[in-house]
N, C-alpha and C positions, 0 to 999 in steps of 0.2 A: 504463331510467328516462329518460335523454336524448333514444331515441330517441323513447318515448312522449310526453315533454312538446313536444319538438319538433313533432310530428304537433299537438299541442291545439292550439299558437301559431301554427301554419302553419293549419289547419283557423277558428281565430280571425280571422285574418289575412285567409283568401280571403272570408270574409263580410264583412266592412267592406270592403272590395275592392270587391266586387260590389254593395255596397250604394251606397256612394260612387258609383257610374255614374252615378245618378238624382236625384243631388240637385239639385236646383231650387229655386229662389227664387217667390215667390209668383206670381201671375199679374198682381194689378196691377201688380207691379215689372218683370215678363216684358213686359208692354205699353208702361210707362215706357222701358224700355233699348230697344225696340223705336222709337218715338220717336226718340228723342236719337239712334241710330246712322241712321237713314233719313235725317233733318233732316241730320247732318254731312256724310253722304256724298255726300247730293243736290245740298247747296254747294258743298262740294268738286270731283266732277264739273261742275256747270254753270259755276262760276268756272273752270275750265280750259279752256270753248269760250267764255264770252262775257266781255267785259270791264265789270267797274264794276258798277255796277244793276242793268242787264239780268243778269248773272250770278247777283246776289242771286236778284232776282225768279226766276227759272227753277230757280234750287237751291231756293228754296222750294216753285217748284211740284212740282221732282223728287221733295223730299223728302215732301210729304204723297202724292204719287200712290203712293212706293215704301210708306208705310206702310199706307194705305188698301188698297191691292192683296194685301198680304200678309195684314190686318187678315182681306178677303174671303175671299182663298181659303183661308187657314187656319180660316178656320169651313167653309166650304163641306168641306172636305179631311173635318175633324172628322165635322160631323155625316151627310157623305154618301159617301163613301171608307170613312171608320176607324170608319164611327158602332157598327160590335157590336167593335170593336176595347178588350179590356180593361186596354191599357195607354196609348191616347193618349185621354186628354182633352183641351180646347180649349187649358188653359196647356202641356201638353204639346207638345203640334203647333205651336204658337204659338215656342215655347222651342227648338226644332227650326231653325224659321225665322231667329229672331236669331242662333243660331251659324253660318247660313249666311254672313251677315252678318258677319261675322267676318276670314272668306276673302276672299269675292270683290272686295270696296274694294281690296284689298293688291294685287290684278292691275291694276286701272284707276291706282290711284297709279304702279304702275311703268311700266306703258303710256304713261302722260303726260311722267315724268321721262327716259323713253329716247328717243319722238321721238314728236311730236302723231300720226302714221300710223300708229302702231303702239295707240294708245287703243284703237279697234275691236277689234283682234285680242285684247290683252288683256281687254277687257271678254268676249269669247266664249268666252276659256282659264277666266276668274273665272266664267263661269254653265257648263262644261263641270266644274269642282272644283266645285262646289254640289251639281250633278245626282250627281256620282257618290257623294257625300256622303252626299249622302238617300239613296239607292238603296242603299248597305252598312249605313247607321242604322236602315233603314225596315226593311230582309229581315233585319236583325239581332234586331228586336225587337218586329215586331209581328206580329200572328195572323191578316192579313186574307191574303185570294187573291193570286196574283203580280198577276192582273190592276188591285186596286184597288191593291195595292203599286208599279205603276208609275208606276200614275195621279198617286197621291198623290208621287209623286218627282218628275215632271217638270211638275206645274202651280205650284208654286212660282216655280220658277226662267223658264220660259217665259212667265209673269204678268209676271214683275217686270224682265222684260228688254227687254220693250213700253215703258214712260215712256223707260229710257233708247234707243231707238231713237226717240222722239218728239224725246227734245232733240235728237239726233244731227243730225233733220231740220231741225230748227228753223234751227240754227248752217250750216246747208248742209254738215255733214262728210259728204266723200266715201264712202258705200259703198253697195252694189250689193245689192238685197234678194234676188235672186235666187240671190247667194254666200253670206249669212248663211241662205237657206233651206237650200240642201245641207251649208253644215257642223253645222246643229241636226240632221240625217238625219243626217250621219257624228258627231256627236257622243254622241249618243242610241246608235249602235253602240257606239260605243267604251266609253261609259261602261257599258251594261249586259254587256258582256263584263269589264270590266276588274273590277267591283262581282261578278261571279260569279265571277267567278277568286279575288279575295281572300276571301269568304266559305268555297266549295268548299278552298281552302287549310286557314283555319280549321277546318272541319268535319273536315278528314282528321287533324287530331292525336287528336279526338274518338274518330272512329273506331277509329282504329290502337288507342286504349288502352283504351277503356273498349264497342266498338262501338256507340256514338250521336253524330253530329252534337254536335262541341262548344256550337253554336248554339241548339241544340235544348236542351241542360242548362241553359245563360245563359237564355232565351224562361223553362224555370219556373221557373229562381229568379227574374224579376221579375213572374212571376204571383204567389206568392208574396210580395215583396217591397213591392207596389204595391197587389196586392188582395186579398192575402191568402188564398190559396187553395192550399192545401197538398196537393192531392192530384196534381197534374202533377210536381211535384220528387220526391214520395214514391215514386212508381211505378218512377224513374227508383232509387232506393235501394233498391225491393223488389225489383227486376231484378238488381241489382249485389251487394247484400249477403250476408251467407254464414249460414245456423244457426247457434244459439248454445243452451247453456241454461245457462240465468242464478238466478239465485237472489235470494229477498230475507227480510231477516232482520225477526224482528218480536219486539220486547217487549210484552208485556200483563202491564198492571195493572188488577187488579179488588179491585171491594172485596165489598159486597153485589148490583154489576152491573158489567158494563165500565168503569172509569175513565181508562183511556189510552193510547196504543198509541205504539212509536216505530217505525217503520216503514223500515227503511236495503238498499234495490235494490241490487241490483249490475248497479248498470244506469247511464251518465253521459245525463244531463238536457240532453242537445243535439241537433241540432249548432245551432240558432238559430230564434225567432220559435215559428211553432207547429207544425214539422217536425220529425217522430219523437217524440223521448221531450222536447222541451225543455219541455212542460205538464206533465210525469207527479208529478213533486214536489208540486202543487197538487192535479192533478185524483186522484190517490193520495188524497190527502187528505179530499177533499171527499166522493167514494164511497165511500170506510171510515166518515169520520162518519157518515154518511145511514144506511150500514150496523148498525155498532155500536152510534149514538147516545153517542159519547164523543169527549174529543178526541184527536185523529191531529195528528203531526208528522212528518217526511221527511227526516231528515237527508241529506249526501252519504257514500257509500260509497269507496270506495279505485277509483276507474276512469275513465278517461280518456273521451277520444271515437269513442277506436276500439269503444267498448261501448252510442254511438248505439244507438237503436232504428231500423230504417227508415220506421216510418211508427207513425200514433197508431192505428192498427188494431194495432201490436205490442204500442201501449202498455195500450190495453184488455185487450189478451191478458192481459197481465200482471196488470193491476187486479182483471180479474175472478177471476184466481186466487189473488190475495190475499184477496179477500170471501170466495170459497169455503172459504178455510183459516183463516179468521181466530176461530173459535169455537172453540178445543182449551181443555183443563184448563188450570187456574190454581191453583198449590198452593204455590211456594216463598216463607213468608212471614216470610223477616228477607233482610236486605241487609246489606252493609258500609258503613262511611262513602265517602265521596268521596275518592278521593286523587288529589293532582297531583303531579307528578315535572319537574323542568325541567332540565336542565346547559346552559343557555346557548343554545342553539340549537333544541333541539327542545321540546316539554309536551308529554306525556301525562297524559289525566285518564283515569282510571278508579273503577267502584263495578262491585261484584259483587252481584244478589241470586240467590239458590238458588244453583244450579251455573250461572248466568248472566253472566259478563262483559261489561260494558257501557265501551271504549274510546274515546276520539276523541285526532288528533293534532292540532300545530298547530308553525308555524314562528311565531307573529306574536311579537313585532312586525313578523319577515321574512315573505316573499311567500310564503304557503302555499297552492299550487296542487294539480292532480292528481297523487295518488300511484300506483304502480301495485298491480295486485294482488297481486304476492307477498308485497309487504309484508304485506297480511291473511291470507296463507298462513302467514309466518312467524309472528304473533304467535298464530295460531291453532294451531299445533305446541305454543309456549312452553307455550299455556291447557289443554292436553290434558295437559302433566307435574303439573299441580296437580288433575289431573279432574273441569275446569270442563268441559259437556257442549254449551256454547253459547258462540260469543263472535261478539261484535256490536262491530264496527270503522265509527267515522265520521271522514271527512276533516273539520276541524273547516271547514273553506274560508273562515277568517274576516280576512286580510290581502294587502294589496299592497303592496310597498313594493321596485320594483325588481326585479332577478333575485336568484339565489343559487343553490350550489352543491348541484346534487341529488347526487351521490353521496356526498357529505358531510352532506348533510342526511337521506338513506336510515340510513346508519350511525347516525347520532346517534337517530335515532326509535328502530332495532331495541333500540340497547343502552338507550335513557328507557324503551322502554315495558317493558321484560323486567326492568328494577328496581321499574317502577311495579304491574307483576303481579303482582311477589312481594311488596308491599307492601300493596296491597289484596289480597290471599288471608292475608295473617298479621293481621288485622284481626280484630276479633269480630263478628259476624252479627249481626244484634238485628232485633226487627221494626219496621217500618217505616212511612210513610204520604209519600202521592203526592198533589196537587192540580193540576191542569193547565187553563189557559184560551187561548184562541187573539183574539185584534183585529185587524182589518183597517183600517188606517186611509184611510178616504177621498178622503184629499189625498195620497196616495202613487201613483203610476202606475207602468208598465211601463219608459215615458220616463226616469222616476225613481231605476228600478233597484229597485223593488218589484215582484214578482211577485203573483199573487191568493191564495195563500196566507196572504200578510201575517205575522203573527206569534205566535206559538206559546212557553207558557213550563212547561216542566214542571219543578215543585218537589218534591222529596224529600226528607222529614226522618229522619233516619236518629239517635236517642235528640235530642241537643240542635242537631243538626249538619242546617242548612239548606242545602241546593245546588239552585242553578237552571240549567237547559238553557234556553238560547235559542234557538229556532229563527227562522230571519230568510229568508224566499221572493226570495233575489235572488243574484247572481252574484259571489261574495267580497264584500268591504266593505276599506275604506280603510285603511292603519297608523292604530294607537291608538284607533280607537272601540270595540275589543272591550276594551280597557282602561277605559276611561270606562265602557263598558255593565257589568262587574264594578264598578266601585267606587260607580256607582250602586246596583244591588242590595243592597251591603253596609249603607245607609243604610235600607235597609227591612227590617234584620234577615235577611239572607241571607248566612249566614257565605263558601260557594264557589262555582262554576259556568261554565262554559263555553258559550262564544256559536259559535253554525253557521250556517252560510248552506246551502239545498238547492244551490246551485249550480243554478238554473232558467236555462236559455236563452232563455225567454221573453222576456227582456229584453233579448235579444244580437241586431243588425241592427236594431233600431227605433228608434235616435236613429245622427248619425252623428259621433264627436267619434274622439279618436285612439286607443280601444280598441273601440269598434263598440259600447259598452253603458259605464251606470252602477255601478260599486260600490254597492253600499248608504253612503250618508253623501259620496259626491264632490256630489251636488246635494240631497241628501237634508239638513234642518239636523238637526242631531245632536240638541240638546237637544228637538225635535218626536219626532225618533226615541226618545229614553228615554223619553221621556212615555210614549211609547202600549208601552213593553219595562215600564217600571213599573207601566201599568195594567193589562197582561200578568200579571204580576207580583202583585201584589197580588190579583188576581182568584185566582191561583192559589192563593197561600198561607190564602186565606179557604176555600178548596175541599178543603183536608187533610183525609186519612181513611187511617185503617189498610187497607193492601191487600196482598193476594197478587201475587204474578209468577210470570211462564213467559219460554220462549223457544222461538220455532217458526223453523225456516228450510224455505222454502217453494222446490221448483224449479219453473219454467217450461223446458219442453223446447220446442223448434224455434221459437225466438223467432229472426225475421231482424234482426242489427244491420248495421253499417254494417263495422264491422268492419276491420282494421287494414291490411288491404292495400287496398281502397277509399278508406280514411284516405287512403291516401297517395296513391293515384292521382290522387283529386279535388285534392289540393294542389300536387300533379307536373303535373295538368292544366291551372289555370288558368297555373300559369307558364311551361307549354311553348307555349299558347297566343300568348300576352302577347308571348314571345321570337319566335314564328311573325311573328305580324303585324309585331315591329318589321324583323325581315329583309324581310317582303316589300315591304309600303307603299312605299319607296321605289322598288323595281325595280318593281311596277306599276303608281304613279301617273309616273314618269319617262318609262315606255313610251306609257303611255295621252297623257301631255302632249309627249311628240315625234311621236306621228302627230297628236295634233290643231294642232301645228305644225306639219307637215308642210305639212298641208292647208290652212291658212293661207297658207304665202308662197306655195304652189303651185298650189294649185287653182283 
C-alpha cells in the first residue's frame, strides 16, 4: 500500500515536474522584459566606457540596437530555422532570448568591477555561456536537424555581440579583431563539445534504464505537453509496458429498455492530459451512451498508476469490449436499502440488488486516494460467504485534506466494510426503481478540474428510502464539498448517497499550481457546482421507474499498461537524471570556461 501510493505521488510529482519546464508568460510581456533588460544593460555597459551624456546617449543607442537585433533574428530564427519546429513559436524563441539575457550582463559587470582590460574578455566568456546555453536548450528540445539547430544557437549571440563591438570602437577600447575572430572559432568548439558531452551524459542514464535516450522521453512529453499529441509519449509506453488482463465491472438497470449502467475498470485513469487511459472515464462513457441509449457513469476502481493504460489505442481496446458485452440479461428485481457504516476514519456505503454488491469506500473528510487492489480482493472473499455472485468496489475518490496513515486506514476499511456487508445482506430485498440523468456544465473546463464527463446522478429508490450516486469527471475534490453535496440532496427529498470522482487525468498537467491539476471545488465555486449536482438530481428523480439489475464482469486480455516496474523507472528516471546534470554542469561548464580562458590571456 505505501509502496503503491508512493509510486502515484512520485508519478504525480514527475508531471508537474515536467510541466513546470515550459511555463512562460505571455508574449507581449516576453517583449516587454525583453525591453527593459536590453535598455538597462546597454546603459550600464555604455556608462562604463563613456562619461556623463555621451554615456546616456550610447547606452541608449546600445540598448535599442540590442533589442531590435534580437527582436530580428528571433523572428527570422522562428520563421526560418525552427519554422515546421512543433515546439518553438515566436514568444517561444523570443523567451529563449531573454533568459540569455540573464547570464551574459553578470560577465561584463564583473569584467568592469575587476579591471576596465578585462571588460572584452568577459564580454566573450558572457557570449561563450549564451552559445553553450542555446546549444543544450535547443538539442534538448526541439525536432529540427542538427544543422538548423546550430544555426538557430549561434545567430543569436553572434547578432547581438556586434552593437557591443561597435561601442567598443566607438570608446577607442583596445582590442584586436583578428583575436575576437579566433576565439569565436575556439569558442564555437568548445561550446558544441562541451553542449554534447552534457546532453550524451544525460541520455546515458536513459539508456542504462529504460534503453532510450533520456532526451528523447523529455522531446514527447513536451509534444504532448505543448501541442498536444499524444502519440510520440505513447509509443514510448507501448514499448516499456508489460500485459495485463484487466477487468471491468458493469451494473445494468433496465426497466422496459436500458436505464443505466454503472461501469467501474479496473483500470486507473492516467498517468495525465490525453495519455493512455486518463480520457477513458469520459470517453467510456460517452460510447456506451451512443451505444445503449441510456445513461452511463464511471466511477474509480480500487488501482493505482501502475494500472495506466499505455496508449488510448489500449483504451479503445477496452471500450470496445465493454459495447460488445454490454447487452446480457437483466432479471434481479428487488435491491436492498443503502447502508452506511462509518467508525471514524473509514465509510463504506453499500446496497445489494439480486446477488449483486454494489461498495464504495471513502476516507473524507481525510485524504482518500488510491487504494490497492487487494483490498477489492478481500472484500470480494467476505461477498462470496453470503453468496453474493457479483461485487462491484469503487474508490469513492472524493477528498483531500493532507496525508494520512495508509496502513491504518487499510485496516479500518477491511473491518467498516465486512460490518457494512453483513449489514446490507441482513436487510429485506424489495423492488426497486432507478432514475439517472447526466449535465455538463459549460462554464466548467479541464483548467477547472472538470473533466467532459461533467456530471452524472443516479438515484435509487428502494420502498421509501431515496439514495443518490454522484458521479463528478475530475481528479478528487476538496475536504467537505462531498459534505455540503449530501446535505444539499437531502433538501430535495433525498434521504442518503455518496459523492465520486472518476479520478480522470485529463485534468492532471494542463494548469500548473502546486499539485499539477484542480480538485473539483479548489477553483470550481461550490454553490455553481451544487446547482448543476441538483439539477442532476432532480432530473433524476423525475426519471424513476421500476427496474431490473444484473452484474457482468467483463475481462480484457493482453491489455499493455504501464505497469509497476515502468512506474517506477519513469520516477527513478527523471530523478537520476535531475541528480546526473547537477554533478555534471559544473565540472563541464568549469572545463569549458578554463580553456576559453585559457585562450584569452594566452592566445
Amino acid at each position: 500500500m505505501t509502496t503503491e501510493n508512493s509510486l502515484t505521488h512520485s508519478m504525480d510529482e514527475a508531471v508537474k515536474h515536467y510541466s513546470s519546464l515550459f511555463k512562460l508568460p505571455s508574449y507581449r510581456k516576453v517583449i516587454s522584459f525583453l525591453v527593459l533588460v536590453c535598455m538597462i544593460w546597454g546603459l550600464v555597459f555604455a556608462i562604463l566606457l563613456f562619461p556623463g551624456l555621451e554615456g546616456l546617449v550610447n547606452g541608449l543607442f546600445l540598448g535599442a540596437s540590442l533589442f531590435l537585433t534580437n527582436l530580428l533574428v528571433d523572428y527570422f530564427t522562428n520563421t526560418i530555422l525552427l519554422r515546421r519546429d512543433p515546439i518553438y513559436d515566436l514568444r517561444r524563441t523570443t523567451a529563449l532570448s531573454l533568459y540569455c539575457w540573464v547570464f551574459w550582463p553578470i560577465f561584463i559587470v564583473v569584467g568592469a568591477f575587476v579591471d576596465g582590460s578585462w571588460l572584452v574578455r568577459f564580454l566573450l566568456l558572457g557570449f561563450s555561456t549564451v552559445l553553450i546555453l542555446r546549444l543544450i536548450v535547443l538539442n534538448s528540445t526541439s525536432f529540427a536537424d542538427y544543422k538548423r539547430l546550430l544555426s538557430a544557437s549561434v545567430l543569436q549571440p553572434f547578432s547581438c555581440i556586434v552593437p557591443f563591438l561597435f561601442i567598443l570602437t566607438r570608446a577607442d577600447f583596445p582590442f584586436e579583431f583578428y583575436y575576437i575572430l579566433l576565439f569565436f572559432i575556439f569558442s564555437l568548439i568548445v561550446s558544441v563539445a562541451s553542449s554534447f558531452f552534457f546532453i550524451f551524459s544525460l541520455n546515458s542514464v536513459g539508456k542504462q534504464m529504460l534503453g532510450f535516450p533520456s532526451i528523447s522521453l523529455f522531446k514527447a512529453f513536451l509534444l504532448n505537453w505543448i501541442v498536444n499529441l499524444n502519440a510520440p509519449f505513447e509509443e514510448f509506453l507501448e514499448k516499456l509496458g508489460e500485459r495485463q488482463t484487466v477487468e471491468v465491472s458493469l451494473i445494468k438497470f433496465n426497466s422496459s429498455k436500458p436505464k443505466a449502467f454503472i461501469v467501474t475498470p479496473s483500470i486507473h485513469p492516467g498517468p495525465f492530459k490525453n495519455i493512455g487511459s486518463s480520457l477513458l472515464p469520459s470517453q467510456l462513457k460517452t460510447t456506451l451512451e451512443k451505444k445503449v441509449n441510456c445513461v452511463v457513469c464511471v466511477p474509480h476502481g480500487l488501482f493505482g498508476h501502475e494500472f495506466d493504460l499505455a496508449s488510448q489505442i489500449q483504451g479503445q481496446k477496452v471500450i470496445n469490449n465493454v459495447v460488445k458485452n454490454a447487452d446480457f440479461e437483466v432479471h434481479e428485481a428487488e435491491a436492498t436499502p443503502f447502508v452506511k457504516t462509518s467508525n471514524g476514519l473509514a465509510t463504506v456505503c453499500c446496497q445489494i440488488f439480486g446477488g449483486c454488491a454494489f461498495l464504495s469506500f471513502t476516507l473524507a473528510p481525510k485524504t482518500t486516494e488510491d487504494f490497492p487492489p487487494e483490498l477489492g480482493l478481500f472484500i470480494r472473499q467476505e461477498a462470496e460467504k453470503y453468496g453474493l455472485n457479483c461485487c462491484v468496489i469503487v474508490n469513492a475518490h472524493n477528498s483531500l485534506d493532507g496525508t494520512v496513515n495508509m496502513q491504518e486506514a487499510l485496516d479500518a476499511l477491511k473491518a467498516v466494510a465486512t460490518t457494512c456487508l453483513q449489514k446490507a445482506f441482513s436487510q429485506e430485498r424489495v423492488p426497486f426503481e432507478v432514475g439517472a440523468a447526466t449535465v455538463i456544465p459549460e462554464e466548467f473546463s479541464l483548467k477547472d478540474g472538470m473533466g467532459p464527463g461533467g456530471i452524472t446522478v443516479v438515484v435509487v429508490k428502494v420502498g421509501a428510502q431515496k439514495t443518490a450516486y454522484v458521479v463528478i469527471d475530475g481528479n478528487n475534490m476538496v475536504a467537505g464539498l462531498r459534505e455540503k453535496i449530501l446535505s444539499a440532496l437531502q433538501l430535495l427529498g433525498i434521504n442518503e448517497g455518496e459523492v465520486f470522482t472518476t479520478d480522470t487525468h485529463s485534468v492532471n498537467a494542463v494548469v500548473l499550481n502546486k499539485r499539477g491539476y484542480h480538485p473539483v471545488g479548489e477553483v470550481i465555486d461550490h454553490e455553481d457546482l451544487i446547482g448543476h449536482i441538483k439539477e442532476a438530481a432532480i432530473a433524476a428523480l423525475s426519471d424513476l421507474e421500476q427496474v431490473k439489475a444484473a452484474c457482468r464482469r467483463i475481462t480484457v486480455s493482453d491489455v499493455t499498461v504501464i505497469g509497476e516496474n515502468l512506474l517506477e523507472k519513469l520516477c527513478v528516471l527523471i530523478d537520476k537524471t535531475i541528480q546526473r546534470a547537477k554533478k555534471i554542469v559544473v565540472p563541464v561548464f568549469a572545463t569549458s570556461g578554463l580553456l576559453l580562458m585559457l585562450f584569452l590571456l594566452y592566445a
